[in-house]
N, C-alpha and C positions, 0 to 999 in steps of 0.2 A: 459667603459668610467669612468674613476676616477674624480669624482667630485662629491661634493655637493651640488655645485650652482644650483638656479632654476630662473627661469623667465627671462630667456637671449632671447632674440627675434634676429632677423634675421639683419643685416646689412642694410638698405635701400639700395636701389641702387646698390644691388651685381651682380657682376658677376660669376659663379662658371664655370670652365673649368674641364673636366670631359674625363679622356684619360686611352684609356684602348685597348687591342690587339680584344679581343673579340666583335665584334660588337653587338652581344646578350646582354651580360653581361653590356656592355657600354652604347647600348640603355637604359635598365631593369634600370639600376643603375640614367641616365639624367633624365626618364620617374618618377622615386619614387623620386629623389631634387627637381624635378618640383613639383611636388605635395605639395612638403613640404616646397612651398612659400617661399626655401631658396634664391634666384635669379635666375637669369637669366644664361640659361645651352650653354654653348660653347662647341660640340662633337669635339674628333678629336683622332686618333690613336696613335699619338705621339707627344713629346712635341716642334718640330721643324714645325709641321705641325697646332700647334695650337698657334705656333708665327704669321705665317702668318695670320691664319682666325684673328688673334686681328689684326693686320696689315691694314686687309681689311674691320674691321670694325669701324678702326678710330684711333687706336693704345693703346687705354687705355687697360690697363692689368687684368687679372680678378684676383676677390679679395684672391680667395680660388680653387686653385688644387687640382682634387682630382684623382690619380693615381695607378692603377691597376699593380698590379706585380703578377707575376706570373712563376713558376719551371720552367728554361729555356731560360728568357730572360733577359733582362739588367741588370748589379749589382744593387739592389736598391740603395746603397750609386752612384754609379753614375750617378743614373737619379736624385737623388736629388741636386747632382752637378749641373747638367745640368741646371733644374727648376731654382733654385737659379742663376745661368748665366743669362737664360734667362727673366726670374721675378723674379728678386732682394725683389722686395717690395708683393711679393703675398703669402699670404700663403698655404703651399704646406705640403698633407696627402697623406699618403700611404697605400692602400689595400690590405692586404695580404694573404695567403693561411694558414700560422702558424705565430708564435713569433721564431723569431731566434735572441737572445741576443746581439751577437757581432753583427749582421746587422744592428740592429737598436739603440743601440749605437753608430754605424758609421753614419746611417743616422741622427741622430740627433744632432751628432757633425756636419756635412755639414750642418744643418740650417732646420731640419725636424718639423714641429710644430702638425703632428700629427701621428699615425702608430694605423690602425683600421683592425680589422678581417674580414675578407669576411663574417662570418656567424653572423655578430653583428644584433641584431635587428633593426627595422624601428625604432622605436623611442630612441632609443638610437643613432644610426646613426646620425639623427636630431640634438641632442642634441649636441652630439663630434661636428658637424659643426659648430653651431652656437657657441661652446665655441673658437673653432678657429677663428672665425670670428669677435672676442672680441679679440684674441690675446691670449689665455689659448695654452697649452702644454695637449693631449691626449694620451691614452694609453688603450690597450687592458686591460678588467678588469682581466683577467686571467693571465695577469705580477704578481697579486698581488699574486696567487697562486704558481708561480713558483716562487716569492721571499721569500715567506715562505719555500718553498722547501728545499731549501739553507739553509736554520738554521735546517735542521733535519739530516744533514751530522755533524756528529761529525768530525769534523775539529779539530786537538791541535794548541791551541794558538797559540805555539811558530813558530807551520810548517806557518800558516798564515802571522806571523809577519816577519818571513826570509823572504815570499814570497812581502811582501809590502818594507820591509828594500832593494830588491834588485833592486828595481824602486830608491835607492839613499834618501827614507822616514826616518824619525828621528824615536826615539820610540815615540816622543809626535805626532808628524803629524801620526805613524799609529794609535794611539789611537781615535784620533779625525775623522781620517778618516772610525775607526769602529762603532762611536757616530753617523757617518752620513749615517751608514747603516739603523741604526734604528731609522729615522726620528729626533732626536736629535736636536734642535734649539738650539742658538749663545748660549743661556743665561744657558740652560740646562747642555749644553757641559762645560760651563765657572762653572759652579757648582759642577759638577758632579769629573774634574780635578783641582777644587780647583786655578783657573786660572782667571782673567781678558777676558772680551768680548773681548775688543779689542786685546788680545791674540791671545784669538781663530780666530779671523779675521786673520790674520798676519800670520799664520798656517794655514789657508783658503786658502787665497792667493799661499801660497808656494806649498801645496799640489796639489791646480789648474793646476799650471804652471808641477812641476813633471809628474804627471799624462796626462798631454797634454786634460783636462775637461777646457770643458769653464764652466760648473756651477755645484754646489754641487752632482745634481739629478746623472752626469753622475759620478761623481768623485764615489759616493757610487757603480755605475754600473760598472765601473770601478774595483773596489775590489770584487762585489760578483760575477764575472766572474771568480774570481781568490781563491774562496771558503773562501774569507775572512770573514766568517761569523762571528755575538756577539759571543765571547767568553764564555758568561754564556747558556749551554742549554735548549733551550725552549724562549729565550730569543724572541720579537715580533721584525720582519723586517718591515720597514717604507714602505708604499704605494708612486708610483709614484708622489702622490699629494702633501703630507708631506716632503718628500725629497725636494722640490722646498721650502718648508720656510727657513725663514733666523734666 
């Protein structure tokens, strides 16, 4: 869980809907939320079967999804489709067996607010919930080790920049777009190219729309998919946290 925040407490009145193939695992998993006085635990196998139990409990939607995937069964970008269908307004976390980059790039383009590892600790678990439940953006801490990764691949510049330029990128938009791998904020960036903020915004914007990112985080995830790694090596890769600044 990337964050620094501390003393986030629990939502009053939560509800947390908790779905998963495994009835062991889905028990195991309600039995520890429950403990950990995050709300009130709604079981169900899938997420058409835990329309109805809110249906039948009065229709309010629970605050926080928390869903199980696993090798074999539904696309997770499609069950986040689905979630989002069916609770617009809930937010909805995904439990996974590993980090698969383009998957949860997809799923967080469909409206994902959090992608947690199966083997995350108890207390860290806790924490990732309750920062969703404030409305924070989580992430496996171990992204931040595979985004380091990517900057030990010597990448040449140029192969990077044909690869950005053939998304239809300017050279200023790939520059800015490699400012925003390494955590780089508006004012940074606006420095660093010798450029106006509101430059850099307006370059923001266009990059967005190219890249089909609705926000920075994914736009950077976006290009180191694509080995668009800093240019200089050694150079540090931004945490999923920092990337969300503006």
């Amino acid at each position: 869980m990337l964050s620094d925040k501390e003393g986030i407490t629990a939502v009053e009145g939560a509800t947390i809907g908790v779905i998963g193939n495994s009835t062991l695992f889905r028990a195991g998993l309600a039995s520890l939320i429950s403990n950990m006085k995050l709300g009130e635990i709604i079981e169900a196998v899938g997420l058409r079967e835990l329309a109805n139990l809110v249906r039948a409990r009065g229709g309010k939607s629970p605050g926080l999804i928390l869903i199980e995937t696993a090798t074999g069964t539904s696309d997770p970008v499609d069950t986040v489709t689905e979630a989002r269908s069916l609770f617009p307004k809930t937010h909805v976390v995904l439990m996974s067996d590993d980090i698969d980059i383009e998957n949860m790039g997809g799923c967080f383009a469909a409206g994902l607010d959090g992608y947690l590892l199966k083997d995350i600790g108890r207390d860290s678990l806790a924490d990732s919930l309750r920062l969703v439940q404030v409305g924070e953006k989580v992430f496996p801490s171990r992204l931040a080790s595979i985004m380091v990764d990517y900057t030990r691949q010597l990448v040449e510049p140029q192969v990077c920049m044909d690869k950005i330029r053939a998304c239809h990128l300017s050279a200023r938009e790939a520059e800015i777009l490699r400012c925003l791998i390494t955590g780089d904020s508006n004012k940074l960036i606006a420095r660093k190219l010798a450029i106006t903020e509101s430059t850099v915004k307006v370059h923001l914007k266009s990059i967005l729309k190219k890249t089909r990112a609705s926000n920075r985080t994914q736009a950077a995830m976006w290009a180191l998919k694509r080995n668009c790694t800093p240019p200089v090596a050694g150079a540090r890769v931004a945490s999923p946290a920092s990337l969300g600044s503006a």
